[in-house]
N, CA, C and O atoms as a GROMACS GRO file, in nm:
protein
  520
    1UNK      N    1   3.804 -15.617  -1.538
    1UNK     CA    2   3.684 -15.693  -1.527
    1UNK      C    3   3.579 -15.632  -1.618
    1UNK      O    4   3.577 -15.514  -1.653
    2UNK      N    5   3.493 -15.724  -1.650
    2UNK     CA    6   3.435 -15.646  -1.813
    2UNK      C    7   3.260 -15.665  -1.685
    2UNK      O    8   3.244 -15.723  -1.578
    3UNK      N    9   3.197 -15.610  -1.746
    3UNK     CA   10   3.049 -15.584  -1.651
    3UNK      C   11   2.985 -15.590  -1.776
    3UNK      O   12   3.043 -15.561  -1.881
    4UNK      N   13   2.846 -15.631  -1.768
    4UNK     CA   14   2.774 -15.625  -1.884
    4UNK      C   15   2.600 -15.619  -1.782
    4UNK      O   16   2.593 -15.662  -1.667
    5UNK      N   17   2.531 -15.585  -1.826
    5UNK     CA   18   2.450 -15.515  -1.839
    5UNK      C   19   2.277 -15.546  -1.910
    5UNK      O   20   2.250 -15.481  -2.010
    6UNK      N   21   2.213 -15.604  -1.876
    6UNK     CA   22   2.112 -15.606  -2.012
    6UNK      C   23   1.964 -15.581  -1.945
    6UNK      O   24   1.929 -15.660  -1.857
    7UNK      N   25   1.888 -15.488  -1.978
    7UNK     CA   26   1.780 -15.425  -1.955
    7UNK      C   27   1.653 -15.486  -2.059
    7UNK      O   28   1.657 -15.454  -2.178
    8UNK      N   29   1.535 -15.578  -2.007
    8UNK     CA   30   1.445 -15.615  -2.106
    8UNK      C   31   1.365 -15.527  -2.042
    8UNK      O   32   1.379 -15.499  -1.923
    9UNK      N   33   1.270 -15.474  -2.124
    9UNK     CA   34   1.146 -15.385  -2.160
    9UNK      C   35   1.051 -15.468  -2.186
    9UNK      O   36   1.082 -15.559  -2.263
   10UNK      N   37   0.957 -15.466  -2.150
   10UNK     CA   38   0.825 -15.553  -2.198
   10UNK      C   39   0.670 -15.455  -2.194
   10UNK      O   40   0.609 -15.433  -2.089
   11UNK      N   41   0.637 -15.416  -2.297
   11UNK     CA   42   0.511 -15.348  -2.299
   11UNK      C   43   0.405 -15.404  -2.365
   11UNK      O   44   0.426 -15.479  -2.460
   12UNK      N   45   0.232 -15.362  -2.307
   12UNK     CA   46   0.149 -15.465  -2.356
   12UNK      C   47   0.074 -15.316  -2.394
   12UNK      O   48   0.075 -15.217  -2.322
   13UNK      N   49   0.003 -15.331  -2.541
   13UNK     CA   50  -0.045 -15.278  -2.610
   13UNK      C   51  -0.219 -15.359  -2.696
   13UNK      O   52  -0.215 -15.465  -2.758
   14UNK      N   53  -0.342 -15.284  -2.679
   14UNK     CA   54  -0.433 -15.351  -2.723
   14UNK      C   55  -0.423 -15.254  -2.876
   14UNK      O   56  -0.432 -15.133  -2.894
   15UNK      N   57  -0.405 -15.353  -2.960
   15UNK     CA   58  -0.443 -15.318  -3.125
   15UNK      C   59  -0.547 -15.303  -3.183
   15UNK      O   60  -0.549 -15.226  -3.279
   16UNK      N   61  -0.686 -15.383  -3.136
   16UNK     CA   62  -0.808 -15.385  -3.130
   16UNK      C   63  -0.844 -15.522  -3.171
   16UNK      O   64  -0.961 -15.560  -3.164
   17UNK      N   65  -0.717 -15.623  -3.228
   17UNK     CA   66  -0.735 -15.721  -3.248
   17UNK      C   67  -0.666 -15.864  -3.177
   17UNK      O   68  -0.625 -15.977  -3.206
   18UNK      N   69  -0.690 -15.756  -3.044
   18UNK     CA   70  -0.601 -15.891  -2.921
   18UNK      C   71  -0.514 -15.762  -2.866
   18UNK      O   72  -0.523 -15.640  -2.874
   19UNK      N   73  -0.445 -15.835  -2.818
   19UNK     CA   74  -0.326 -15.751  -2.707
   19UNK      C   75  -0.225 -15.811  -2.775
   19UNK      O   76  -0.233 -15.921  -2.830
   20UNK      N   77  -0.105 -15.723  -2.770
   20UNK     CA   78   0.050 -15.743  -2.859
   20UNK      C   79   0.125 -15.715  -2.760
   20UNK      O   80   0.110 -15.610  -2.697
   21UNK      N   81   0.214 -15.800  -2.735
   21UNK     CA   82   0.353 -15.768  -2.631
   21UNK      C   83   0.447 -15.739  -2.704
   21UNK      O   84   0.472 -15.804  -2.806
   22UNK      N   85   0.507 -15.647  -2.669
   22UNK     CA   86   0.640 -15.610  -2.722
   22UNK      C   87   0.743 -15.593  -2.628
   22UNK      O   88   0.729 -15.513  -2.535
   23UNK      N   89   0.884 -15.683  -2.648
   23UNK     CA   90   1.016 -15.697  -2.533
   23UNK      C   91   1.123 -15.626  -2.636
   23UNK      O   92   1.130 -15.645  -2.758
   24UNK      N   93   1.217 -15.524  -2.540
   24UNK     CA   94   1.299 -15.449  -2.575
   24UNK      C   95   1.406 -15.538  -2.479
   24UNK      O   96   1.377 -15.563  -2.362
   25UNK      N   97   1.542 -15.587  -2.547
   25UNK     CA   98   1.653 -15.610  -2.482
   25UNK      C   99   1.764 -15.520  -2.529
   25UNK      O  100   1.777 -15.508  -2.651
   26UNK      N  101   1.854 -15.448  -2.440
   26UNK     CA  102   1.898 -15.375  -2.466
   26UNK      C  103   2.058 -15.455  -2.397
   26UNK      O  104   2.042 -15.555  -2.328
   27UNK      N  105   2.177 -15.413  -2.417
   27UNK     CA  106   2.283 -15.510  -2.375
   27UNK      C  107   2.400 -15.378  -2.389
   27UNK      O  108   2.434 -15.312  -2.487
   28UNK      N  109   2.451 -15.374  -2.222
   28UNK     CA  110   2.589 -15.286  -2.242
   28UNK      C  111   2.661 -15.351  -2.182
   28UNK      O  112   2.611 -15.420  -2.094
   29UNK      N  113   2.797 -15.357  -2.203
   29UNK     CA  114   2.890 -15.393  -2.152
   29UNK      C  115   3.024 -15.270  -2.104
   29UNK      O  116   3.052 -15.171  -2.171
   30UNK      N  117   3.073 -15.302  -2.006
   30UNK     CA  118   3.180 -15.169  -1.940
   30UNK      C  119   3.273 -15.253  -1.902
   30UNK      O  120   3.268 -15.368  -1.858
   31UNK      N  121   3.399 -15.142  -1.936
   31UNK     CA  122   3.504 -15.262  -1.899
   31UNK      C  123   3.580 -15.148  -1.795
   31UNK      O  124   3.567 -15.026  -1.789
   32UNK      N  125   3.661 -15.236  -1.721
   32UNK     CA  126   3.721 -15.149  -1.601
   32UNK      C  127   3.823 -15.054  -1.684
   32UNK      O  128   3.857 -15.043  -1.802
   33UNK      N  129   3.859 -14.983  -1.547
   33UNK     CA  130   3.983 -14.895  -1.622
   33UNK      C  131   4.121 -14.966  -1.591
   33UNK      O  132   4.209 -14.949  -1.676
   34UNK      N  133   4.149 -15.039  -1.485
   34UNK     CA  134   4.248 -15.168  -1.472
   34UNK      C  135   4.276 -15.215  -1.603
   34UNK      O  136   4.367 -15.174  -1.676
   35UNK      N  137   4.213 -15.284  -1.623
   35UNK     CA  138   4.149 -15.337  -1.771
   35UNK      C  139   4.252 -15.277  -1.894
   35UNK      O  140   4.341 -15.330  -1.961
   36UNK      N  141   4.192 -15.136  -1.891
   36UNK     CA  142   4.208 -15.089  -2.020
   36UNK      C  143   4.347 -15.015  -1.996
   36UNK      O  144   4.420 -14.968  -2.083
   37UNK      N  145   4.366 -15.015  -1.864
   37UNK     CA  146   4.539 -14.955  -1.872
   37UNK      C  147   4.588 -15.089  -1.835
   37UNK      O  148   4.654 -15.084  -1.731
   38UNK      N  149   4.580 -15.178  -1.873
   38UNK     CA  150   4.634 -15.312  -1.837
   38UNK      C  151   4.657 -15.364  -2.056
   38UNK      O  152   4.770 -15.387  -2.100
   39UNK      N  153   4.557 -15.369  -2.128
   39UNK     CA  154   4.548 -15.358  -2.240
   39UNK      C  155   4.655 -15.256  -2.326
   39UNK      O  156   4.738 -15.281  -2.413
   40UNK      N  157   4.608 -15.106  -2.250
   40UNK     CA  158   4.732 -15.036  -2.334
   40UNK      C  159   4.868 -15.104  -2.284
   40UNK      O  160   4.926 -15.157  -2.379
   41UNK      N  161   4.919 -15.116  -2.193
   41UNK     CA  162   5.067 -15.202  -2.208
   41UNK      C  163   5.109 -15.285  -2.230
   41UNK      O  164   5.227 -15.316  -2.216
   42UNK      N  165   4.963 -15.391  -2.301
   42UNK     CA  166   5.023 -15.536  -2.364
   42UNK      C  167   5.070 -15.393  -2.556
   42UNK      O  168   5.163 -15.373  -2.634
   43UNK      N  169   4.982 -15.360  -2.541
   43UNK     CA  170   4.926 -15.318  -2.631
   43UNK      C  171   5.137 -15.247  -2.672
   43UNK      O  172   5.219 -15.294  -2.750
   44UNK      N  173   5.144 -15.173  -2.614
   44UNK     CA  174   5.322 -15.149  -2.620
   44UNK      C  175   5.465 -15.236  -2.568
   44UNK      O  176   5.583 -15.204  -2.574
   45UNK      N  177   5.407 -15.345  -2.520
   45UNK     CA  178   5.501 -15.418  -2.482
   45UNK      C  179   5.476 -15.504  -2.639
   45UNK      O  180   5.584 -15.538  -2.689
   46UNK      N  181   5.382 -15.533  -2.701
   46UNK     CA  182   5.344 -15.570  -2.783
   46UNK      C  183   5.420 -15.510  -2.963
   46UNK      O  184   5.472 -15.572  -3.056
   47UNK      N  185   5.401 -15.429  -2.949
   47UNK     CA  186   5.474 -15.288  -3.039
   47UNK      C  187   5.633 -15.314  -3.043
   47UNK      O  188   5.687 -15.338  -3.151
   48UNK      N  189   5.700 -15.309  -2.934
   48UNK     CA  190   5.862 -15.295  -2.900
   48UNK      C  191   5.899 -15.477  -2.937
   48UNK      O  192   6.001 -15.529  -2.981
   49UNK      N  193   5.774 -15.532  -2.898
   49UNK     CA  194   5.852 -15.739  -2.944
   49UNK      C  195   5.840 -15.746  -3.072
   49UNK      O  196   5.928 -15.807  -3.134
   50UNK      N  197   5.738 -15.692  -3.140
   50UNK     CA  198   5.731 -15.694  -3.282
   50UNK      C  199   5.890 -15.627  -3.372
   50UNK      O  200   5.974 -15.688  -3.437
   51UNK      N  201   5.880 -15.513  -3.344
   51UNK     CA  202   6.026 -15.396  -3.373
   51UNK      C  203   6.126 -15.510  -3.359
   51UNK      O  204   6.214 -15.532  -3.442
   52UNK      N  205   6.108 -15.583  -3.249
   52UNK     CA  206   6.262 -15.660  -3.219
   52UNK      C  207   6.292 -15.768  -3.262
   52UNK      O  208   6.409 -15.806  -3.268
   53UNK      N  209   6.154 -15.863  -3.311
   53UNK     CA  210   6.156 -15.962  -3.318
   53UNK      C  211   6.197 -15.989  -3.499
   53UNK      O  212   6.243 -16.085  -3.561
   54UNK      N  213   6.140 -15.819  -3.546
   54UNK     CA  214   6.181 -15.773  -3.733
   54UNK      C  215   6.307 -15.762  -3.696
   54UNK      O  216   6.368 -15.851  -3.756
   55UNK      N  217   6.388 -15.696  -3.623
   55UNK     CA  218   6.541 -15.642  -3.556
   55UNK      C  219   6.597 -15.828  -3.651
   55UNK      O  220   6.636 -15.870  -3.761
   56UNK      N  221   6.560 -15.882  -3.502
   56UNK     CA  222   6.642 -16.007  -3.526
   56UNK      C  223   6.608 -16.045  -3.647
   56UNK      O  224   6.719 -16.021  -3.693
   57UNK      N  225   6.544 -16.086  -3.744
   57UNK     CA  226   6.449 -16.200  -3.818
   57UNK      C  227   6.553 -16.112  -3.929
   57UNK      O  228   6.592 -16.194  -4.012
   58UNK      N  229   6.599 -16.005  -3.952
   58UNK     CA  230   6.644 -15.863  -4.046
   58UNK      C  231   6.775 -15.888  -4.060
   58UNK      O  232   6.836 -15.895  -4.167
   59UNK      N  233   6.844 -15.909  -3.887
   59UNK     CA  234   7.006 -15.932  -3.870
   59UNK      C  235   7.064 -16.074  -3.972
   59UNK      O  236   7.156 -16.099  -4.050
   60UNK      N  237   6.934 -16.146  -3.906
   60UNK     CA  238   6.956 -16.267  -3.944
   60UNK      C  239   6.972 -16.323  -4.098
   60UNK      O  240   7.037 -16.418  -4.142
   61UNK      N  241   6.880 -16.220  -4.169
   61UNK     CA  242   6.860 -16.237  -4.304
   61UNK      C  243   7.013 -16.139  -4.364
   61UNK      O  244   7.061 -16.153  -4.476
   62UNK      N  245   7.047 -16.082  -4.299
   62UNK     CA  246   7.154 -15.981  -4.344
   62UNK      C  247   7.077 -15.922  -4.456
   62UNK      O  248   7.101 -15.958  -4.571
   63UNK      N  249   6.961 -15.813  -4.422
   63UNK     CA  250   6.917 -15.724  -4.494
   63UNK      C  251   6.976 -15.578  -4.522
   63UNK      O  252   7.049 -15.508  -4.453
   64UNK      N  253   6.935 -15.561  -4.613
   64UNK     CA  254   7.018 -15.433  -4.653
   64UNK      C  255   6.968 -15.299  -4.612
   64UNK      O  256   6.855 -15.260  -4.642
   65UNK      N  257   7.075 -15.213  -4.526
   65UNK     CA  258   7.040 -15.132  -4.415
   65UNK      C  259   6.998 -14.997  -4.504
   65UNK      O  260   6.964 -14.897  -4.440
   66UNK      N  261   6.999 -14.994  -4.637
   66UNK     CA  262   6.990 -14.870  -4.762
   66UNK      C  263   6.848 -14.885  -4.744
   66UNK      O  264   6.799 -14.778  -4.709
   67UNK      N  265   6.745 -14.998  -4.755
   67UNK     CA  266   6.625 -14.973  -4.781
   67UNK      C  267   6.541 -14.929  -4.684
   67UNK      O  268   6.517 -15.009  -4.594
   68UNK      N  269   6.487 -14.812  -4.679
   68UNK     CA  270   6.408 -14.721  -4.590
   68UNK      C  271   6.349 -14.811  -4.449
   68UNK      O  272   6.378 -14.798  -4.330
   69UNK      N  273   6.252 -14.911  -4.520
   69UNK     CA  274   6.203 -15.017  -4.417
   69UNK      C  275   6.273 -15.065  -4.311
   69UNK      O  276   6.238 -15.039  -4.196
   70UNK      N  277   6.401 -15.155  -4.344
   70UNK     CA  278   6.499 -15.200  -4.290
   70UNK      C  279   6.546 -15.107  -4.191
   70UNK      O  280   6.535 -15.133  -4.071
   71UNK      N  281   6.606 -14.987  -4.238
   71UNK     CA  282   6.667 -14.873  -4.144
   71UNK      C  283   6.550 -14.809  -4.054
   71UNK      O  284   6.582 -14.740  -3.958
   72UNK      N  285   6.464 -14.824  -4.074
   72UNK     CA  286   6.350 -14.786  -3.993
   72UNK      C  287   6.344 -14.894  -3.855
   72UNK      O  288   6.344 -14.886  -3.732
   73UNK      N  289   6.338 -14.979  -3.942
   73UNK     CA  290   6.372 -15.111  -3.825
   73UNK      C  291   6.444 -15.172  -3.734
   73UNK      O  292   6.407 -15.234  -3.634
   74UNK      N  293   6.568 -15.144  -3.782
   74UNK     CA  294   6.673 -15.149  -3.708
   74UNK      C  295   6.701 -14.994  -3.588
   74UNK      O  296   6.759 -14.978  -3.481
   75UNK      N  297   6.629 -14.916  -3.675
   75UNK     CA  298   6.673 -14.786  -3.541
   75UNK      C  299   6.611 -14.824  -3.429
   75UNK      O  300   6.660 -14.838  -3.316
   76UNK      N  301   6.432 -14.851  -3.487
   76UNK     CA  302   6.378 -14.867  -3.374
   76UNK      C  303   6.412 -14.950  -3.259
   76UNK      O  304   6.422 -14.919  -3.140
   77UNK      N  305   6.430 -15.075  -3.326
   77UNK     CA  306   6.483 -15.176  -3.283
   77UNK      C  307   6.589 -15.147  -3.196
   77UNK      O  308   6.583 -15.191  -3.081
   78UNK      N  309   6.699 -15.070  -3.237
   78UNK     CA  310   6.836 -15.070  -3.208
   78UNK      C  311   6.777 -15.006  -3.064
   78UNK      O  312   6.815 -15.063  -2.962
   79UNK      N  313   6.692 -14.899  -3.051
   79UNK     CA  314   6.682 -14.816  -2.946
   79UNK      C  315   6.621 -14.876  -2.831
   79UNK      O  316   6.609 -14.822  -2.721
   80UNK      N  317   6.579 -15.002  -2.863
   80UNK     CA  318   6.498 -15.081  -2.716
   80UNK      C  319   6.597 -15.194  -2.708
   80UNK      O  320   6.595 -15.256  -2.602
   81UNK      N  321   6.677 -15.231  -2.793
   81UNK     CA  322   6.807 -15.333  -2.800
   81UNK      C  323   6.887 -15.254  -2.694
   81UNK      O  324   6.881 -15.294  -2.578
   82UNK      N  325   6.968 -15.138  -2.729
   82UNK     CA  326   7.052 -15.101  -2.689
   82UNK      C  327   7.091 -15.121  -2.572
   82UNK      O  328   7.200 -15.177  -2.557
   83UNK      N  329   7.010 -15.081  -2.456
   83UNK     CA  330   7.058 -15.121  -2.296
   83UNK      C  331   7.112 -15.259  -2.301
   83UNK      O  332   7.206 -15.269  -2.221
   84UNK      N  333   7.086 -15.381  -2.373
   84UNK     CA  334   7.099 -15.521  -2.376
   84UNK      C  335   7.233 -15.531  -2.505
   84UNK      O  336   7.209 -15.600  -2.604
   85UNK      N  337   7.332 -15.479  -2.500
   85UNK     CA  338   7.446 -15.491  -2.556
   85UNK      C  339   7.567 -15.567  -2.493
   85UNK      O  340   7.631 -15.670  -2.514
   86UNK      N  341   7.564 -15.425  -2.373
   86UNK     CA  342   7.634 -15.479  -2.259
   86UNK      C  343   7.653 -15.628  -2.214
   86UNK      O  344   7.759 -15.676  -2.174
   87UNK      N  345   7.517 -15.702  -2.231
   87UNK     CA  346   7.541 -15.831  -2.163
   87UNK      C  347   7.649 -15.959  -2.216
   87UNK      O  348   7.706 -16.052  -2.158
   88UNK      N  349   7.644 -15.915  -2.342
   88UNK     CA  350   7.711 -15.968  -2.433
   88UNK      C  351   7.802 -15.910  -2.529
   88UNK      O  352   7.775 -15.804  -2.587
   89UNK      N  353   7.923 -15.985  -2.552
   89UNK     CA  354   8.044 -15.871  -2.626
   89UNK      C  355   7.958 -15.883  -2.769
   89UNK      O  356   7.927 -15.993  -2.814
   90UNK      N  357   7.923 -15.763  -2.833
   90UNK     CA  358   7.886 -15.736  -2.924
   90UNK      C  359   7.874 -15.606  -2.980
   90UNK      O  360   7.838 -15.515  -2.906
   91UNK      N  361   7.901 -15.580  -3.111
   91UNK     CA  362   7.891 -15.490  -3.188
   91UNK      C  363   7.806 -15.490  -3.321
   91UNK      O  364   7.841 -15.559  -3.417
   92UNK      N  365   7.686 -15.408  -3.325
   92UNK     CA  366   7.624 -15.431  -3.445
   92UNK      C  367   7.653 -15.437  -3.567
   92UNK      O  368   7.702 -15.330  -3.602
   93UNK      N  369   7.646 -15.535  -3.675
   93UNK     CA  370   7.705 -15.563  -3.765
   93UNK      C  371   7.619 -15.545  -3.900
   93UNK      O  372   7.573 -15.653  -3.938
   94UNK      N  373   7.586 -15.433  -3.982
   94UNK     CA  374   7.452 -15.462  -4.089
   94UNK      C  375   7.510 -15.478  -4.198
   94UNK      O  376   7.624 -15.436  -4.215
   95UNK      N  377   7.440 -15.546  -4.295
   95UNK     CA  378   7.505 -15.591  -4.428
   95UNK      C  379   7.540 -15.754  -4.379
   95UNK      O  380   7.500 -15.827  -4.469
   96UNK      N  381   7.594 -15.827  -4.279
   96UNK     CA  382   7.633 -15.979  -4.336
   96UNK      C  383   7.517 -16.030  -4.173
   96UNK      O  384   7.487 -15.968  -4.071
   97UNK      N  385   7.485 -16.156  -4.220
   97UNK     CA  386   7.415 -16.258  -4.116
   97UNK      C  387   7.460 -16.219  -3.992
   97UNK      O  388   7.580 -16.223  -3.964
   98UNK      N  389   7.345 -16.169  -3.886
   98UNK     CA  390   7.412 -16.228  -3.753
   98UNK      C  391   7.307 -16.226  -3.654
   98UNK      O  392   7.212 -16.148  -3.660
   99UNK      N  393   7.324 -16.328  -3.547
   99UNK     CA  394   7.231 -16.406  -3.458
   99UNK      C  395   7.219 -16.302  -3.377
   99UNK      O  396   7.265 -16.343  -3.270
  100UNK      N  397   7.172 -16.147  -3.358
  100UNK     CA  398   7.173 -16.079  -3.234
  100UNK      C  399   7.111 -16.163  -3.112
  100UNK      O  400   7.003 -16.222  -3.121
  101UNK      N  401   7.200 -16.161  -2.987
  101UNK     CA  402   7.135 -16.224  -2.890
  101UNK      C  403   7.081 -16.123  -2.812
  101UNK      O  404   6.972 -16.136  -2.756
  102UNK      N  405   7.142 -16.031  -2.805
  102UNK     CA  406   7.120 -15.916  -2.715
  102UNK      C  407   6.966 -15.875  -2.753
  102UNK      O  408   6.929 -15.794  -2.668
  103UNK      N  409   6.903 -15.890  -2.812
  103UNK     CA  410   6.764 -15.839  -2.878
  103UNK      C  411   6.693 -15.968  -2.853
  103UNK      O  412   6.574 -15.938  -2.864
  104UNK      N  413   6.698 -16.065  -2.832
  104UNK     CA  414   6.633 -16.173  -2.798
  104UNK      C  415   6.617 -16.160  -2.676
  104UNK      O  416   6.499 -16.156  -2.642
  105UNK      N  417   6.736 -16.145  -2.549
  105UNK     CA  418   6.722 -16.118  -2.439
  105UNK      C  419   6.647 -15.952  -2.386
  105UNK      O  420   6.634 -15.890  -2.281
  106UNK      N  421   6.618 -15.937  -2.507
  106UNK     CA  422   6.571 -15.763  -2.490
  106UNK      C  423   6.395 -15.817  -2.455
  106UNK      O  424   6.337 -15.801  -2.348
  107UNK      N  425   6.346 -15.873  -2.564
  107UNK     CA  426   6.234 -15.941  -2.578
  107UNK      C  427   6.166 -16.025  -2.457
  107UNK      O  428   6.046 -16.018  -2.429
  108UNK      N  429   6.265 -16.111  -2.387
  108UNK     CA  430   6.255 -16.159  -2.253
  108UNK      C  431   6.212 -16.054  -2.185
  108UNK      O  432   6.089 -16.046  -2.184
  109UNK      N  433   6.276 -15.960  -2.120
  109UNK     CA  434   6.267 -15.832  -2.061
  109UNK      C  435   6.139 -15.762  -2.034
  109UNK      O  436   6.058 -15.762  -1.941
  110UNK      N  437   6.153 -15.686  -2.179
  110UNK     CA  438   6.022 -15.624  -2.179
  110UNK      C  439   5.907 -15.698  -2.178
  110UNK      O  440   5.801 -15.638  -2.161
  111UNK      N  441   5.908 -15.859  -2.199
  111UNK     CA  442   5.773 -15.923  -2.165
  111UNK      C  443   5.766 -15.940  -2.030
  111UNK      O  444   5.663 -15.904  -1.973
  112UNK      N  445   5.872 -15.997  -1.957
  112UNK     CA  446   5.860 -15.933  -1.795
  112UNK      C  447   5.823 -15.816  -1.766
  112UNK      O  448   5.747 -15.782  -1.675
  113UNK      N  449   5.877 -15.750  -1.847
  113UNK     CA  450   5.838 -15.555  -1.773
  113UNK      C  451   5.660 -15.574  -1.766
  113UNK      O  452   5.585 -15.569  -1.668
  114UNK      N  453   5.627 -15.599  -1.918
  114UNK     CA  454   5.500 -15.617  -1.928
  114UNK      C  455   5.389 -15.635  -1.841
  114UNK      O  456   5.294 -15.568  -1.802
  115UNK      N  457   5.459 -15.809  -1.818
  115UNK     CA  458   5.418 -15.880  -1.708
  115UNK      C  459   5.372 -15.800  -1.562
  115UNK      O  460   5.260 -15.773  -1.516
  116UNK      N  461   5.480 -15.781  -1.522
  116UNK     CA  462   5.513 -15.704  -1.362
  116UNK      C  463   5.371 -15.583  -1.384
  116UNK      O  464   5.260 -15.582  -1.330
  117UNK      N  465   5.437 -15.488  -1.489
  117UNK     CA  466   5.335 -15.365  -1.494
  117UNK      C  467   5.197 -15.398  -1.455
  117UNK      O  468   5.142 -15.343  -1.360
  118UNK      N  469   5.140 -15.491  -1.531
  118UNK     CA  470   5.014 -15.564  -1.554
  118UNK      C  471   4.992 -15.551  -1.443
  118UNK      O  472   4.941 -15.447  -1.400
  119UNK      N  473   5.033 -15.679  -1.351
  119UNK     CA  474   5.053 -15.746  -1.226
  119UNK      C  475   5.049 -15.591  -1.130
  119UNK      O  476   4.975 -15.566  -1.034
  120UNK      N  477   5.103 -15.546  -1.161
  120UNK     CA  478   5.094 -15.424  -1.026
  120UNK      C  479   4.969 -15.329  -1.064
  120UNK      O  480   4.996 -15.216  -1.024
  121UNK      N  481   4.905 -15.331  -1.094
  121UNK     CA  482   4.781 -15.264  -1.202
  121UNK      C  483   4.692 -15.334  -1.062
  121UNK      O  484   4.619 -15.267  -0.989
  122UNK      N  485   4.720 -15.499  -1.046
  122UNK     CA  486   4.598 -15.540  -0.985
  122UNK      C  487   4.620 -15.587  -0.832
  122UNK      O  488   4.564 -15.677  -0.768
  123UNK      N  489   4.734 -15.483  -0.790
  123UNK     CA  490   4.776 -15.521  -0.628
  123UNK      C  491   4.657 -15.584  -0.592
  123UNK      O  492   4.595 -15.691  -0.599
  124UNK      N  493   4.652 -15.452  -0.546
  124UNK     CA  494   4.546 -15.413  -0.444
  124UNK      C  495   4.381 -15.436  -0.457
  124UNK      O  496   4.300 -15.395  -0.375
  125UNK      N  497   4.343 -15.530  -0.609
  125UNK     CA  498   4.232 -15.528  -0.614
  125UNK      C  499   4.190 -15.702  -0.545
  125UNK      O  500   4.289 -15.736  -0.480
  126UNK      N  501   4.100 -15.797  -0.541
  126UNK     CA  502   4.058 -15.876  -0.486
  126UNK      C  503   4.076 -15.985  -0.578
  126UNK      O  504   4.071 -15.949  -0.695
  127UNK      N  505   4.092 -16.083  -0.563
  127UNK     CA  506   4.108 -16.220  -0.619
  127UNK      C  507   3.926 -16.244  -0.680
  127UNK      O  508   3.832 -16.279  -0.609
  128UNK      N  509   3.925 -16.223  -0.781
  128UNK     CA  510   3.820 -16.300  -0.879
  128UNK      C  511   3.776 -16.442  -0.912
  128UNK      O  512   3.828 -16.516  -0.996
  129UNK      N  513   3.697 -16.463  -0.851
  129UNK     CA  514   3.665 -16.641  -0.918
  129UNK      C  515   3.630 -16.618  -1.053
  129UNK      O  516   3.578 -16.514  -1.093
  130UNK      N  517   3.667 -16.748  -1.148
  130UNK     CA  518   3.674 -16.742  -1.269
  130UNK      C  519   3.505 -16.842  -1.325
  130UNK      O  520   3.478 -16.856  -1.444
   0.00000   0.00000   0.00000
């Protein structure tokens, strides 16, 4: 929940040629800590769909696993893929086209994980009108 804040100042001053008001608005805003540990895990669930979503988009293109980028990509990739092999008979294949499904269903996942994490962040706090 974000809070904001705004403080006006108003002072009256004689110049000698009348009286001058002067208003100070000042404006803060605070955001919860829910919030911001709710943010950091879009923030990495966010990170790992990207990795996976290059994974697939990479398989698919049958990119070449020599160029630094690529192999960077695929490790990462490979390492949040991996648990999601099992579901499906598969063996990684680099160098020719292929539809990884297992990394698509990886992507499902961790946006649930996401989800849930979030979601449990705000058990216990109170239902907000919008």
């Amino acid at each position: 929940m974000q809070e904001n804040r705004t403080t006006v100042t108003t002072e009256a001053a004689d110049t000698g040629h009348g009286v001058t008001e002067q208003q100070t608005v000042r404006h803060r805003s605070t955001v919860s800590g829910v919030v911001i540990a709710q943010r950091i895990v879009w923030f990495f669930v966010g990170l790992i769909v990207v990795f996976l979503s290059l994974r697939v988009l990479l398989l698919l293109l049958a990119a070449n696993q020599g160029s630094a980028f690529v192999d960077f990509v695929y490790t990462i990739g490979g390492l949040f893929a991996a648990p999601f092999y099992g579901i499906f008979s598969y063996t990684p294949a680099y160098g020719q086209s292929v539809f990884e499904i297992s990394s698509l269903v990886a992507i499902a996942m961790y946006i649930l994980l996401g989800w849930g994490i979030t979601k449990l962040l705000t058990l216990t706090r109170p239902h907000e009108e919008v």
